[in-house]
VMD Tcl script that draws the C-alpha trace (Angstrom):
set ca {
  {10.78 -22.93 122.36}
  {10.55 -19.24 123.77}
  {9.03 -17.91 120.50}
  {5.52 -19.51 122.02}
  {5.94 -19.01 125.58}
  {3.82 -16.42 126.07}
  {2.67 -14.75 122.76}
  {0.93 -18.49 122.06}
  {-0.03 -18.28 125.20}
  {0.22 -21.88 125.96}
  {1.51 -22.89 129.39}
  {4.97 -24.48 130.07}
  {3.12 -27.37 131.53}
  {1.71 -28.24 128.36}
  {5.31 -28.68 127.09}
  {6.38 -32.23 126.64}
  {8.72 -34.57 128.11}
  {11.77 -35.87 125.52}
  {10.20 -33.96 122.53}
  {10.75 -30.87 121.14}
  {7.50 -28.40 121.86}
  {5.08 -28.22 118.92}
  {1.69 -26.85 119.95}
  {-1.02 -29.54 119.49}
  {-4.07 -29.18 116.65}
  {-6.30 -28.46 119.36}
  {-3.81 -25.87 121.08}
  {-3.69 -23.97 118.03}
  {-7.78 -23.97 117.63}
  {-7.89 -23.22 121.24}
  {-5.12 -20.17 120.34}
  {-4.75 -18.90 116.96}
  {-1.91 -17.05 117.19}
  {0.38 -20.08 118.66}
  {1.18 -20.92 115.08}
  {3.23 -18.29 115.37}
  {5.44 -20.11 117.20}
  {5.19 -22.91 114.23}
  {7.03 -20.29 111.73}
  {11.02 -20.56 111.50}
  {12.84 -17.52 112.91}
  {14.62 -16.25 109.63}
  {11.41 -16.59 108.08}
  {9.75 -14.40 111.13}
  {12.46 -11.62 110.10}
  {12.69 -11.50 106.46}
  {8.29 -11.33 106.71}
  {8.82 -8.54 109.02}
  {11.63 -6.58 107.24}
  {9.41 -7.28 104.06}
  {6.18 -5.76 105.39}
  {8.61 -2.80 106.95}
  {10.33 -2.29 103.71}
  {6.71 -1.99 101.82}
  {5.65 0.16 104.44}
  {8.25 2.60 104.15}
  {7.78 2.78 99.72}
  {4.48 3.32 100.74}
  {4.56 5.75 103.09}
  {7.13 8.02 101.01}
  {5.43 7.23 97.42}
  {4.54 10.83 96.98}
  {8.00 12.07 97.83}
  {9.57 9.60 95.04}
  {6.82 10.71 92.80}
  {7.76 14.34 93.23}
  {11.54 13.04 92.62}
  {10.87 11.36 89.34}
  {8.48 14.12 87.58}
  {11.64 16.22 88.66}
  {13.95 14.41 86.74}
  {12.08 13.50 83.55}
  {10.46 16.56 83.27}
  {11.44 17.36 79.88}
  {11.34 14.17 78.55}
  {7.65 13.51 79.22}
  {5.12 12.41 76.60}
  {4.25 15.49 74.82}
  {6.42 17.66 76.53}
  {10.06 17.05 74.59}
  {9.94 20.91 73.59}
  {10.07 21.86 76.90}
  {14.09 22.91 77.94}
  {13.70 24.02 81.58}
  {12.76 21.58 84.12}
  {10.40 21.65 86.93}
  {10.46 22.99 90.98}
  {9.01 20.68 94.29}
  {6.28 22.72 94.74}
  {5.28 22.79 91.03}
  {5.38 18.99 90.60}
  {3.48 18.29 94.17}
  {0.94 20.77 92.80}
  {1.06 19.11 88.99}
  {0.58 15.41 90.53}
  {-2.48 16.86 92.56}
  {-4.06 18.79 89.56}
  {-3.65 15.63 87.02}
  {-4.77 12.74 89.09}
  {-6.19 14.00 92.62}
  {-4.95 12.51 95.54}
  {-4.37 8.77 94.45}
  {-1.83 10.40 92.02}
  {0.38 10.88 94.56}
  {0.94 6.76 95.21}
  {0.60 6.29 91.09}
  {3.19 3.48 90.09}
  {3.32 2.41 93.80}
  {2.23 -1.23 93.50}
  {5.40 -2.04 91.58}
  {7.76 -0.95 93.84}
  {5.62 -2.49 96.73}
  {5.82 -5.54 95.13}
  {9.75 -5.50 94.40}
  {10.56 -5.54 98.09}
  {10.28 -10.02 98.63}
  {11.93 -10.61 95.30}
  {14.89 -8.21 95.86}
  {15.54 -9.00 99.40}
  {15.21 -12.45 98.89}
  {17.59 -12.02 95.76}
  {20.00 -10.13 97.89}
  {20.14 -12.60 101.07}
  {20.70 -15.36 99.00}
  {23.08 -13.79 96.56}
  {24.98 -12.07 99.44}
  {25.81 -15.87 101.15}
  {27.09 -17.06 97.99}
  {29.00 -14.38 97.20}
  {30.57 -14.00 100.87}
  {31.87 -17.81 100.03}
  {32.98 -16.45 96.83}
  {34.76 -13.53 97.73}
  {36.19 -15.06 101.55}
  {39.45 -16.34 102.66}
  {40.88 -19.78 103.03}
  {39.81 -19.36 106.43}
  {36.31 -18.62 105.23}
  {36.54 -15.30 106.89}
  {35.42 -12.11 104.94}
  {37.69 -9.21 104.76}
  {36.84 -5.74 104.69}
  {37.07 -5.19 100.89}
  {35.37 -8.31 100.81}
  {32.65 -7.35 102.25}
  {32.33 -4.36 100.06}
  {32.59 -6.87 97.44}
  {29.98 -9.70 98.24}
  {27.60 -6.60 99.34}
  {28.13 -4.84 95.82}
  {28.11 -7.90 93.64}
  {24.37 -9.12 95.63}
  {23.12 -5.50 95.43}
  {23.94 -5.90 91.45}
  {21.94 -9.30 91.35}
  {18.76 -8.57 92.80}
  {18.80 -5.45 90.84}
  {19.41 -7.43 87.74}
  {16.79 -10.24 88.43}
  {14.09 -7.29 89.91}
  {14.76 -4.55 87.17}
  {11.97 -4.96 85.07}
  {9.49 -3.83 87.81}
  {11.61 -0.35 88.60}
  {10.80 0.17 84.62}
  {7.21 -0.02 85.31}
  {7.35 2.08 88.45}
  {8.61 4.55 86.10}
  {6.48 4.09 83.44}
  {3.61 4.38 85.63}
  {4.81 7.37 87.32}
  {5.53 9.07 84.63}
  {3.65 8.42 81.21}
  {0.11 9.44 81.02}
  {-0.87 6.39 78.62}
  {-0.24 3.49 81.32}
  {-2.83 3.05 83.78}
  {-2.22 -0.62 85.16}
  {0.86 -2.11 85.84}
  {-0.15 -5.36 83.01}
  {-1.74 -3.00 80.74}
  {2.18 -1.03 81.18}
  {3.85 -4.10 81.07}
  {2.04 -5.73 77.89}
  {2.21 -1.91 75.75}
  {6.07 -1.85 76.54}
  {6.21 -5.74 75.11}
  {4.39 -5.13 72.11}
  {5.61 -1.79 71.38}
  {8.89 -1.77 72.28}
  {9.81 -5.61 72.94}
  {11.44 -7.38 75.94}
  {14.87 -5.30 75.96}
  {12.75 -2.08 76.93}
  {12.47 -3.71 80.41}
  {15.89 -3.30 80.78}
  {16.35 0.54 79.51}
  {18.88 2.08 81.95}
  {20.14 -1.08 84.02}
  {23.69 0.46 83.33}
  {23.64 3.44 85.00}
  {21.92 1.18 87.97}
  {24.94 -1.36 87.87}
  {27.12 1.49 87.65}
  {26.14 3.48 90.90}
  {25.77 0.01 93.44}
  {29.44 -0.54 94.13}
  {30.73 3.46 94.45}
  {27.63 3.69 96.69}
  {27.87 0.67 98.84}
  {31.64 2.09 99.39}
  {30.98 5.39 100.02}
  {27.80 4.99 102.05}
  {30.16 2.43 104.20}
  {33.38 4.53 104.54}
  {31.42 7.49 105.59}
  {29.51 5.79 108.10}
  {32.80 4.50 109.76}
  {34.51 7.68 109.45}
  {31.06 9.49 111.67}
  {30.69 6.73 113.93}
  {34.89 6.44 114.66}
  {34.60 10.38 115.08}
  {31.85 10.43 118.15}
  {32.64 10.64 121.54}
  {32.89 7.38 123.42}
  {29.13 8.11 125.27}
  {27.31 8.34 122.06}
  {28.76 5.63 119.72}
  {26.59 2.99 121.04}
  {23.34 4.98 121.32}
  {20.70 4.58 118.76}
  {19.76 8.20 118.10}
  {23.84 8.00 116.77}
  {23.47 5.41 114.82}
  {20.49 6.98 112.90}
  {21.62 10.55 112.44}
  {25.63 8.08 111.14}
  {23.30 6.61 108.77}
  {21.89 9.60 107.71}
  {24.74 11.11 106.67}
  {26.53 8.41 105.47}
  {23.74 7.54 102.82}
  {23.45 11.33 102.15}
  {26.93 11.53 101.39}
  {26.66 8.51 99.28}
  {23.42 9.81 97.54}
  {25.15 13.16 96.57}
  {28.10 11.65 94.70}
  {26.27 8.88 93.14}
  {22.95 10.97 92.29}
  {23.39 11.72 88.81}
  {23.46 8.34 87.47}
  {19.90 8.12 89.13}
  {18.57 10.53 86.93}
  {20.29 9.25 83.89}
  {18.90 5.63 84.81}
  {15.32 7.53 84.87}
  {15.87 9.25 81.60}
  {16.74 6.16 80.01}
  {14.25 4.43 81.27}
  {11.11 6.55 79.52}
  {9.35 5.66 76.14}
  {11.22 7.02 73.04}
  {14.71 8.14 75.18}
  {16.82 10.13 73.11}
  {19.47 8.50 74.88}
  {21.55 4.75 74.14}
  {24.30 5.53 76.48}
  {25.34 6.34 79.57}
  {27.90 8.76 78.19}
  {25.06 10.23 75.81}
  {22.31 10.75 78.43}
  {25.39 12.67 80.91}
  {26.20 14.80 77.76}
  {22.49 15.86 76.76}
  {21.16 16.47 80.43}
  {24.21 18.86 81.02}
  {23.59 20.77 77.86}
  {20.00 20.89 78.17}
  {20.27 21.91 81.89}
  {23.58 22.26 82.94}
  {25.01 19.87 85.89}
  {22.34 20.95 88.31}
  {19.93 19.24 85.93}
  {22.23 15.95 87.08}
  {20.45 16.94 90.32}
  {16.72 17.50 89.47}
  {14.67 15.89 92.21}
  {17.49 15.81 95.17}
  {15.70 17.51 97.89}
  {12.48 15.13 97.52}
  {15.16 12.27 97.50}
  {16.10 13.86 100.53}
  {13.46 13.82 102.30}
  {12.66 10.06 101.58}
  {15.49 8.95 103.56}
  {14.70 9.92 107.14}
  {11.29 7.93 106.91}
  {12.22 5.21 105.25}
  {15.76 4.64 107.13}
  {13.09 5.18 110.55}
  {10.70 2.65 108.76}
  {13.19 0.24 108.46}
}
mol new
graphics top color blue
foreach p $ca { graphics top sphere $p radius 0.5 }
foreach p [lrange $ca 0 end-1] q [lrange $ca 1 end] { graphics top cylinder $p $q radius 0.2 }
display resetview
């Protein structure tokens, strides 16, 4: 096969007759990185899109931790007097003044970790689903699409959930320092269910996201001139705005997913957390933490 031509470095003559190539015990002593060649092509991808999508949490950690200080502000451990909330360069300077520099990637490892089980959730939801949701024909319409997309984006949050709680929890509450020392408080204190705080919200805000994200991206790319629709500078600036579009309308229920996901929540409810941020804050409090969110997307969409 091509995938070891080359990279294995392992010449064509080597290749033999009436077999399909496989690079010999001593081939692969002789040149390590010939088992490359030995590793399945969807495997290759998803290991690469993995270590991409791990990269990119990593690289824009601080940013989210800005973003989520933002939003729980008030609700912090100690701090549930407090009414107003709290600016960028306030909570950049906060996270640097309580922790140092490593405070800045503090409830990182989670979310690092998330990235196999969820894309691996998704792929393998997303191929059910499209068999689920397609034609007699077996062909997926465009709704259907929507559909499949939505209802896999749903699963792997479902099945995954537990460790955005942490990353939360780690971000936010001074108490938890590891991510089992986090994980075994919240079961003893709080039981299993507190793994779980805020998965409406979540569910809620994949399908009108998904949609809007989509439709918006069609709408930028249809609206181009011929010359730049195929260009790859276009299609990152369409998906820019399509998914900060999308972000703007579907925001909110972000921060009330990170509300109800803190220790001792005042809120049960969707309905209840909308109600209490608003009076509390008024609708910009809906928006605490938009700007860092922001700025997340252009390196992780480049990271990608």
């Amino acid at each position: 096969g091509d995938a070891g031509g080359g990279f294995g470095c392992i010449s064509i003559c080597e290749k033999r007759e009436e077999k399909e190539f496989f690079p010999t015990t001593a081939q692969l002593l002789k040149h390590p990185l010939a088992f490359v060649a030995l590793v399945p092509k969807d495997a290759a991808l998803f290991a690469a899109g993995a270590i991409a999508g791990a990269a990119a949490k990593t690289v824009t950690a601080p940013l989210d931790r800005v973003k989520i200080l933002m939003q729980t502000y008030g609700l912090r451990a100690g701090q549930e007097a407090l009414k107003t909330g709290i600016g960028f360069v306030e909570a950049l300077a906060m996270i640097g003044k309580e922790d140092g520099l490593k405070g800045y990637w503090r409830g990182n490892l989670p979310q690092v970790i998330r990235v196999v089980p969820y894309s691996a959730v998704q792929l393998f939801s997303y191929e059910v689903y499209k068999k689920l949701f397609g034609g007699k024909d077996g062909k997926l319409s465009v709704i259907g699409r929507l559909a499949a997309g939505a209802c896999a984006g749903m699963t792997s949050t479902f099945v995954t959930y537990p460790l955005d709680v942490l990353r939360l929890r780690l971000a936010v509450e001074p108490g938890y320092r590891t991510m089992t020392g986090a994980a075994l408080t919240m079961l003893r204190e709080e039981g299993f269910a507190s793994f779980y705080n805020g998965l409406g919200p979540s569910l809620i805000g994949i399908a009108p996201y998904i949609a809007v994200n989509f439709c918006v991206f069609d709408l930028v790319k249809k609206s181009l001139p011929a010359k730049y629709e195929k260009r790859a500078e276009a299609t990152l600036v369409t998906g820019l705005v399509s998914a900060t579009v999308a972000t703007l309308l579907c925001y909110p229920l972000d921060t009330v997913r990170r509300q109800m996901q803190m220790k001792g929540t005042p809120y049960d409810t969707v309905l209840d957390a909308f109600s209490g941020i608003v009076a509390q804050d008024g609708v910009g409090g809906l928006y605490r933490g938009f700007l860092a969110n922001a700025l997340k997307t252009l390196p992780n969409s480049r990271l990608k």
